[in-house]
C-alpha positions in Angstrom: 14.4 2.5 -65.3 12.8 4.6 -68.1 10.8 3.0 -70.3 11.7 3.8 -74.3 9.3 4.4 -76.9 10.1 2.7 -80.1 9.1 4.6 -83.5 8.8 2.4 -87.1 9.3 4.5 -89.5 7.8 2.0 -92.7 10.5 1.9 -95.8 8.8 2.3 -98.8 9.6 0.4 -102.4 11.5 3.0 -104.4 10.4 1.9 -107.5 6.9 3.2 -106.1 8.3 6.6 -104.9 9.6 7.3 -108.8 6.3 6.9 -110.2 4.8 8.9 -107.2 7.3 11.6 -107.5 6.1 11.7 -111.8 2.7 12.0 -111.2 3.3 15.0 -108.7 5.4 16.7 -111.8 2.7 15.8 -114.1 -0.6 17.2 -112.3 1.7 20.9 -112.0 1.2 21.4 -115.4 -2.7 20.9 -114.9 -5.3 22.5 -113.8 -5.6 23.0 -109.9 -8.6 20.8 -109.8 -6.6 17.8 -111.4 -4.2 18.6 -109.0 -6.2 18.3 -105.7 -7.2 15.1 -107.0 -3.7 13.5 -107.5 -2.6 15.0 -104.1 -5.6 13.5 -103.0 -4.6 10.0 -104.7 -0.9 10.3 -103.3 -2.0 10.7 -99.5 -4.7 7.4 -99.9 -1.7 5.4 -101.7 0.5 6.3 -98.3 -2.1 5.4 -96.1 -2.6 1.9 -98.1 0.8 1.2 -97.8 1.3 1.9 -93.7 -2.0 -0.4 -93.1 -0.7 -2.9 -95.7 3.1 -2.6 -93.7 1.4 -3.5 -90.2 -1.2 -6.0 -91.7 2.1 -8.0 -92.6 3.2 -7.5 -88.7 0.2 -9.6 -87.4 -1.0 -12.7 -89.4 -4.3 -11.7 -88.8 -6.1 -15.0 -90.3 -5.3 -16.1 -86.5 -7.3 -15.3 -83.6 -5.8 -13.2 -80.7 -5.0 -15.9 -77.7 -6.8 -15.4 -74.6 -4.3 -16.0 -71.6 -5.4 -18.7 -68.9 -3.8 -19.5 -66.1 -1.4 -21.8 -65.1 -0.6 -23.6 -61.8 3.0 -22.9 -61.3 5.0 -25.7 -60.0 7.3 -23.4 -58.4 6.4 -22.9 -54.8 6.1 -19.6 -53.8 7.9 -18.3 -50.5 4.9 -16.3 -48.5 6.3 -13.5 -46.2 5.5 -14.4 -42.4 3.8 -12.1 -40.4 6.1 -9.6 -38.4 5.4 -10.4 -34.7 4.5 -6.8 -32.7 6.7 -6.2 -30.2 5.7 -5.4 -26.7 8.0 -2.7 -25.4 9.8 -3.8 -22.1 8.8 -1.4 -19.3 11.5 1.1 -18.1 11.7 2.4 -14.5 9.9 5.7 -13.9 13.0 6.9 -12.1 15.3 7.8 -13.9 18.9 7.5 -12.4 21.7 5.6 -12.4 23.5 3.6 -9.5 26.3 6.0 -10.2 24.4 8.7 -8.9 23.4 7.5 -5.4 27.2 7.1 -4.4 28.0 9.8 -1.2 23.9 10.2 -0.4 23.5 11.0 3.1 20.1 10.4 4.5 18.8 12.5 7.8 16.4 9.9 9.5 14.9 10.4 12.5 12.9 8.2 14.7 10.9 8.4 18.0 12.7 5.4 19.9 14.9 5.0 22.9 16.0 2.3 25.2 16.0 -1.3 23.6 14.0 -0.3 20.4 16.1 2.7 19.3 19.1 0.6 19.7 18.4 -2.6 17.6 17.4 0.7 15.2 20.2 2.6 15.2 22.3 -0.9 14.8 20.7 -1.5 12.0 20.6 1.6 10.3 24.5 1.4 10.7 25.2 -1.9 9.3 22.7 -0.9 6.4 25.3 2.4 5.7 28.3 0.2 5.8 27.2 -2.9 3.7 25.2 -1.5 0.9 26.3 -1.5 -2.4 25.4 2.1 -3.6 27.6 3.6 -1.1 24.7 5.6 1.1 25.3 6.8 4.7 22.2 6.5 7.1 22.7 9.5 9.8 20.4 8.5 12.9 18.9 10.6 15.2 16.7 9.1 17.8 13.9 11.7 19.5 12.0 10.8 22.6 9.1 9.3 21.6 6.2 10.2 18.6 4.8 13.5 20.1 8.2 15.0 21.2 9.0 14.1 17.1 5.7 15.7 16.3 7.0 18.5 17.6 10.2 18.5 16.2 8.6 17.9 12.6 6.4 20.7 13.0 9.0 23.3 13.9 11.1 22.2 11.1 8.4 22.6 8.5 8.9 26.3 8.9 12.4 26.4 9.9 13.6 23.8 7.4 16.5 21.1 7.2 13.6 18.5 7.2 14.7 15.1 7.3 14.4 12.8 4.7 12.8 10.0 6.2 11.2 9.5 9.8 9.2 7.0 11.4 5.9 8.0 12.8 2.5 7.5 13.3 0.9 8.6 9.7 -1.8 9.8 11.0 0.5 12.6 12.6 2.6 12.6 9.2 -0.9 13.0 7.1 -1.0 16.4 9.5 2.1 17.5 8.6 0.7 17.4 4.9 -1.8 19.1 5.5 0.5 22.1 7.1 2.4 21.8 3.7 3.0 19.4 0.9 6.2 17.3 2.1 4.7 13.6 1.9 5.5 11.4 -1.2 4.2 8.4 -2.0 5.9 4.7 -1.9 3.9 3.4 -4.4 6.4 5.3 -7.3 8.8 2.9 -5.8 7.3 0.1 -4.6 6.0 -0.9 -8.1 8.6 0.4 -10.0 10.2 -2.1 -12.3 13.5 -1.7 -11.5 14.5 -0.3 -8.1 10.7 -1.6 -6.7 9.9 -5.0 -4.5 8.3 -7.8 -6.3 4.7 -7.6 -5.6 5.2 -11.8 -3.9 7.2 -9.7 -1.2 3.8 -7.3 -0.5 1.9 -10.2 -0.4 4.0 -11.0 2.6 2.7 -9.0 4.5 -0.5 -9.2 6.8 -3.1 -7.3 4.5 -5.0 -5.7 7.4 -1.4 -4.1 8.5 0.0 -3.3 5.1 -3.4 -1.4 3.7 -3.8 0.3 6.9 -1.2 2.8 5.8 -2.8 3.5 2.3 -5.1 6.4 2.2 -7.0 8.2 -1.2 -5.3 5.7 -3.3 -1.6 6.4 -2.2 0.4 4.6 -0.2 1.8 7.1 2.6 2.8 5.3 4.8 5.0 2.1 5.1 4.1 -0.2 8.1 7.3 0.1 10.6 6.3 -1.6 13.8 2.7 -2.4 15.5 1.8 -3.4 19.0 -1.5 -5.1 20.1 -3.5 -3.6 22.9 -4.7 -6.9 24.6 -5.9 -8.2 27.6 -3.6 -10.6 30.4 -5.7 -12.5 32.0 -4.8 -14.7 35.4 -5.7 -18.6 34.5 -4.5 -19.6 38.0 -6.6 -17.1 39.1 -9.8 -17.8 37.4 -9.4 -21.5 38.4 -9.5 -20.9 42.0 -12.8 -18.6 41.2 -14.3 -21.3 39.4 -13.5 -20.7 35.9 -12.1 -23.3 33.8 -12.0 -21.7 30.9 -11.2 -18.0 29.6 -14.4 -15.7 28.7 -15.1 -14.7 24.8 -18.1 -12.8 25.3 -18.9 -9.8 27.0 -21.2 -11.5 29.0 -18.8 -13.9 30.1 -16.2 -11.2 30.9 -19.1 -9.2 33.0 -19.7 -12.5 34.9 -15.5 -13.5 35.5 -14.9 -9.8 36.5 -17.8 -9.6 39.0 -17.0 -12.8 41.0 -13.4 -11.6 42.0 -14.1 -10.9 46.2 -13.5 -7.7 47.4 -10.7 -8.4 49.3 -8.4 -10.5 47.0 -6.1 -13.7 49.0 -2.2 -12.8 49.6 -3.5 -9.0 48.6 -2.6 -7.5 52.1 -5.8 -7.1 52.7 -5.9 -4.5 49.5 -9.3 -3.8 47.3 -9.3 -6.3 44.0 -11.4 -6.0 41.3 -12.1 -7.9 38.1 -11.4 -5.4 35.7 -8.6 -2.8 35.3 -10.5 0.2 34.2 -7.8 1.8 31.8 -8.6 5.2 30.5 -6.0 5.3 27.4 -7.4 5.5 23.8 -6.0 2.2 22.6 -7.6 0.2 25.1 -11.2 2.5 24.7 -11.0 2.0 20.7 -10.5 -1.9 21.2 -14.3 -1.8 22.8 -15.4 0.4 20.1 -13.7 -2.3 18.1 -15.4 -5.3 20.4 -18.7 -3.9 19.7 -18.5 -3.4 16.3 -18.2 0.3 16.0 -15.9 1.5 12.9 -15.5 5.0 14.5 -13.5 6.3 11.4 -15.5 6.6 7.8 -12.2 6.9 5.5 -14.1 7.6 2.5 -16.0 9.8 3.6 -13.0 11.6 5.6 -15.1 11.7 9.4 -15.8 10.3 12.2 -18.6 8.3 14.1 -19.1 8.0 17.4 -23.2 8.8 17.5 -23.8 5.3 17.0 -25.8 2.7 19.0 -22.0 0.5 18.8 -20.8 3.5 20.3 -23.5 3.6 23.1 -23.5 -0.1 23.8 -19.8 -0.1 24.3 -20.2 2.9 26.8 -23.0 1.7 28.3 -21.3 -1.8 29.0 -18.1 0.0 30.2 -20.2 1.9 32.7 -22.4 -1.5 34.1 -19.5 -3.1 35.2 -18.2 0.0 36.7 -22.0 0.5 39.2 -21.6 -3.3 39.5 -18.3 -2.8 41.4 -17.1 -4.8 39.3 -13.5 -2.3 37.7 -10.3 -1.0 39.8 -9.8 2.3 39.0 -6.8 3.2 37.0 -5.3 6.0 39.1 -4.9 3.7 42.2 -2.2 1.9 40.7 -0.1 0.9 38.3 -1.6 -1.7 35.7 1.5 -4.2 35.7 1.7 -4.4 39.7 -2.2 -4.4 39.6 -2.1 -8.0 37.9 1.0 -9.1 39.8 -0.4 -8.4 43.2 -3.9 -9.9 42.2 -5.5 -6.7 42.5 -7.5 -7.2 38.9 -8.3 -10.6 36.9 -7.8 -8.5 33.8 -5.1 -6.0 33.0 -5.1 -4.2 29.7 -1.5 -3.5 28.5 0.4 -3.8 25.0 1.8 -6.9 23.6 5.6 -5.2 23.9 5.1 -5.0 27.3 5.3 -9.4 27.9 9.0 -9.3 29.1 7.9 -6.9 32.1 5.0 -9.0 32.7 7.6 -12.4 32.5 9.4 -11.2 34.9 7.1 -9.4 37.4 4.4 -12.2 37.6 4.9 -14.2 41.1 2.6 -14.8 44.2 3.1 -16.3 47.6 2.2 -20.1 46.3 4.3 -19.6 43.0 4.4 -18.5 39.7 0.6 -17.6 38.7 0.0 -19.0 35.1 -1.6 -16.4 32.7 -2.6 -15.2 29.0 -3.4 -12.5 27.4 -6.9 -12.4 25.4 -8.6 -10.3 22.7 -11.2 -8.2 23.9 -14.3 -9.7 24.0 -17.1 -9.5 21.5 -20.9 -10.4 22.0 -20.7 -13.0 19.6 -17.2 -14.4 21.3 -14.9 -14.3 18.3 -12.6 -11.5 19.2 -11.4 -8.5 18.4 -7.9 -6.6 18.4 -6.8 -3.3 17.8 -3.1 -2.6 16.5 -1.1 0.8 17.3 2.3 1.6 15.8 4.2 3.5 13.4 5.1 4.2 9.7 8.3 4.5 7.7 7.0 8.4 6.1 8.6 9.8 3.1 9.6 13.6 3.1 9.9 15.6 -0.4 14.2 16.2 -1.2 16.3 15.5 -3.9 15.4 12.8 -6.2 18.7 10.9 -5.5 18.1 11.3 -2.0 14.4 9.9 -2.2 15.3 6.8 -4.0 18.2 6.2 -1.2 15.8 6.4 1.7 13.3 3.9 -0.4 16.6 1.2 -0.9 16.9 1.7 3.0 13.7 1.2 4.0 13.3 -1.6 1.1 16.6 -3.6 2.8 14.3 -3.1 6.5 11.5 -4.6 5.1 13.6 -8.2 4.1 12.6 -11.3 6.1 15.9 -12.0 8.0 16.1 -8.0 9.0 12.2 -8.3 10.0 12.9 -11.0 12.1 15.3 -9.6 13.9 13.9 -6.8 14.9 10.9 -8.4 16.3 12.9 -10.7 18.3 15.0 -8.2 19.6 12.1 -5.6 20.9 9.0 -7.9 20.7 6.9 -5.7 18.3 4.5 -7.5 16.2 5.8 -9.4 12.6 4.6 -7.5 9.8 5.2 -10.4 7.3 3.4 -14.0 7.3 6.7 -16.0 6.7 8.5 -13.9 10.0 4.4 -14.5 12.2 4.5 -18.3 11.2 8.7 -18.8 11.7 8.4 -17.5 15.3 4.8 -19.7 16.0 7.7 -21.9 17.5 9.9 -19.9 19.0 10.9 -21.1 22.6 12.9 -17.6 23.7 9.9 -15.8 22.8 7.0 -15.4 26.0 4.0 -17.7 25.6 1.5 -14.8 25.8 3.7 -12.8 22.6 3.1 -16.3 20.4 -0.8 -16.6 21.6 -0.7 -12.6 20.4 0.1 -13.7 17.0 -2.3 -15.8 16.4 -5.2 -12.8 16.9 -3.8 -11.3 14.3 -6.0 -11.7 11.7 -8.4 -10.3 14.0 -6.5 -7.4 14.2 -7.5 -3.9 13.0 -5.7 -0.4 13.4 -6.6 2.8 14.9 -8.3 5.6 12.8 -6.1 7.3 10.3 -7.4 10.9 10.0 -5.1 13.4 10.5 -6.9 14.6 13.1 -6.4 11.6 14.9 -3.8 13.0 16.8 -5.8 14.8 19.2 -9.4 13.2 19.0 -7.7 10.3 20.6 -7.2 12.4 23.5 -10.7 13.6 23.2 -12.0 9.6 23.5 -9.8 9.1 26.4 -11.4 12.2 28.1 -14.8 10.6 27.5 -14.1 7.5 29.3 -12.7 9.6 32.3 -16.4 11.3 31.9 -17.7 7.6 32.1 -17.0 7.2 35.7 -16.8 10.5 36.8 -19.0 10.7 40.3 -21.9 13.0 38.4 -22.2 10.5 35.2 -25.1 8.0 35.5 -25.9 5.5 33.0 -28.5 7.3 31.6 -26.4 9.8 30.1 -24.3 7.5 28.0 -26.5 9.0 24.5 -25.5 12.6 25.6 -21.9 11.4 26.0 -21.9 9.7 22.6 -23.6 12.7 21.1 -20.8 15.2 23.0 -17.7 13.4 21.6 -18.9 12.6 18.0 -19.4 16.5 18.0 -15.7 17.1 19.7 -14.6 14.7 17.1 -16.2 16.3 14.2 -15.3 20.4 15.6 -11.3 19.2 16.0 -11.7 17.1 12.7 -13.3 20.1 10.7 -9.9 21.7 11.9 
């Protein structure tokens, strides 16, 4: 509101104005001197007058007050603070249930038999229970190289899928051909459509950060095997062993004391050791002797190491000591069931087979499987498999195959699947419900409790065919021109082969 500006106007007596109002007559008919004066007189009686009207306004015999202050009695309401508000995060994805309804995901997968079954069972029931209305279309191709393939061809034919499981270190190649991976980690964290991070924590670290690479999270643990090694108790016993060997040394002195000619054998050539030639079985001595053969962050290999040469070196020993059965002569399952080798290396899926294949002439043979020993005797396990991998498409179509894979990873569905085709639990709650588990085989439930020992096979991209180049090098190991002597130039040769296909 505007203020207003009061004007006093002062009233004067008129009594005084008459005799003002003669003098002004008076001094007219004077000179002009006499009349400056008066005019002069008039303006100093006006001014008395205004001073004498505002003297009478103020008494000014009284001094001006000085205000103090006073506690008011009154209380006085004080404003609270305003809290700050913490925004609630949002998802970074930005759709609606709505949209996913009538999403059809391609996803293929490199299993047959057993394994591609309890897959493709599932994968169904997921299409026809889920609540967002997706369809899972399955198409199973024979095994992870003939996928490769497949994969491969697509990337410059197209029609992709939008999900597959394979081994990342083969998906990690496809990336490299051109950009098609995407990361989980958008949906794994996210805070609506992601998994709480007490689920992660589920799983076995050493299996679950296997499949992260740079900082992204390409790959999503599907199912792992453990190359291990069964071992003949009943077997040992009658050879004087009453207990199974942890350290090398131990294994050297077990696999030299089988006789050449092995009881109930037919008279056929036994050995101690199975000498298998294939990668996973070669990386788990690497492993044994400590070798990391894969540098991560600094993206290359490392085979030119004295872990490297010891491992060799050992590998070759037992072979002049006549102490291995070569791995052409027969097959590694019939090897162990006819007593033809105290140690067979095979993969923990394979314990069924061995179940039921595992008899001799006195009765059932009783036997184990082992990690492969170390020279300090605690163990050490190395874990092959494959990855649920992400393939760039629509973003409705990428959040569908996440809500799949997401409903895979659950407890109960975990569980079943491992039953069902004997691949290795993923979570801690599914390893430590089936500790118990009578159906299971003994040697699967002794598997699970190396698994903290476990650790997985390299995850370069080039992995895919320097494995091939490691399991050359063992062949090289006992070829009939290698000697001992030349386990350094072998070293040196495949750390070179590994770096010339890695540089690739």
């Amino acid at each position: 509101m505007a203020s207003e500006v009061l004007t006093i106007t002062p009233k004067l007596d008129e009594t005084f104005v008459v005799h003002l109002n003669a003098i002004i007559v008076a001094g007219k008919s004077m000179g002009v001197a006499v009349q400056s004066r008066i005019k002069s007189l008039g303006r100093l009686l006006v001014s008395i007058l205004v001073i004498s009207f505002w003297a009478g306004c103020t008494p000014l015999h009284l001094p001006t007050p000085t205000p103090t202050a006073t506690a008011s009695l009154v209380p006085t309401a004080t404003q609270p603070p305003r809290p700050t508000l913490t925004p609630s995060p949002t998802s970074a994805i930005q759709l609606d249930e709505e949209q996913l309804k009538g999403v059809t995901l391609r996803f293929w997968h490199p299993y047959r038999g057993q394994i591609g079954a309890v897959i493709d069972r599932l994968a169904n029931e997921f299409s026809r229970q889920n609540q967002w209305g997706i369809s899972v279309q399955v198409e199973a191709i024979s095994g992870v190289d003939l996928l490769n393939e497949r994969v491969e061809a697509s990337l410059e034919q197209g029609n992709l899928p939008h999900l597959a499981v394979a081994p990342l270190y083969h998906a990690l190649r496809w990336n490299q051909q051109r950009s098609i991976l995407v990361d989980w980690s958008l949906y794994i964290g996210d805070v609506q459509w992601g998994t709480p991070q007490a689920e992660i924590e589920q799983y076995y670290p050493n299996l679950w950060q296997a499949s992260q690479v740079d900082g992204g999270q390409w790959g999503i643990p599907m199912r792992r095997v453990a190359q291990v090694l069964l071992y003949n108790a009943t077997w040992a016993r009658e050879l004087g062993f009453s207990e199974a060997p942890k350290t090398v040394a131990e294994f050297q002195q077990q696999s030299c004391s089988v006789p050449a000619k092995a009881e109930g054998s037919n008279e056929a050539e036994a050995k101690g050791y199975y000498f298998s030639h294939d990668y996973p079985t070669i990386l788990g001595w690497f492993k044994a002797f400590g070798a990391q053969v894969w540098v991560g962050d600094e993206g290359k290999y490392e085979f030119n190491t004295p872990q490297i040469k010891d491992a060799l070196a050992y590998l070759r020993k037992l072979y002049d000591l006549g102490c291995t059965l070569s791995a052409g002569d027969i097959d590694p399952l019939e090897a162990f069931v006819q007593r033809r080798a105290l140690f067979v290396p095979v993969q923990s899926a394979q314990f069924d087979s061995v179940t039921h294949q595992v008899d001799s002439p006195s009765g059932y043979d009783q036997w184990t499987v082992l990690p492969f020993p170390t020279p300090s005797g605690e163990g050490a396990l190395v874990v092959v498999g494959t990855d649920f991998v992400l393939l760039q498409s629509s973003a409705q179509e990428q959040l569908a195959a996440w809500l799949f894979v997401k409903w895979f990873l659950q407890k109960e569905i975990q569980q079943q699947l491992v039953e069902e085709t004997l691949g290795l639990p993923l979570r801690r709650d599914v390893g430590e419900a089936l500790q118990n588990e009578t159906r299971l085989p003994p040697a699967y439930r002794v598997t699970l409790t190396y698994l903290p020992l476990a650790t997985n096979e390299p995850l370069g991209a080039s992995w895919g065919t320097v494995r091939w180049a490691v399991s050359d090098a063992s062949r090289q190991l006992v070829a009939w021109y290698f000697s001992i002597d030349q386990v350094p130039s072998l070293a040196e040769l495949l750390d070179k082969t590994a770096d010339d296909l890695n540089s690739r």
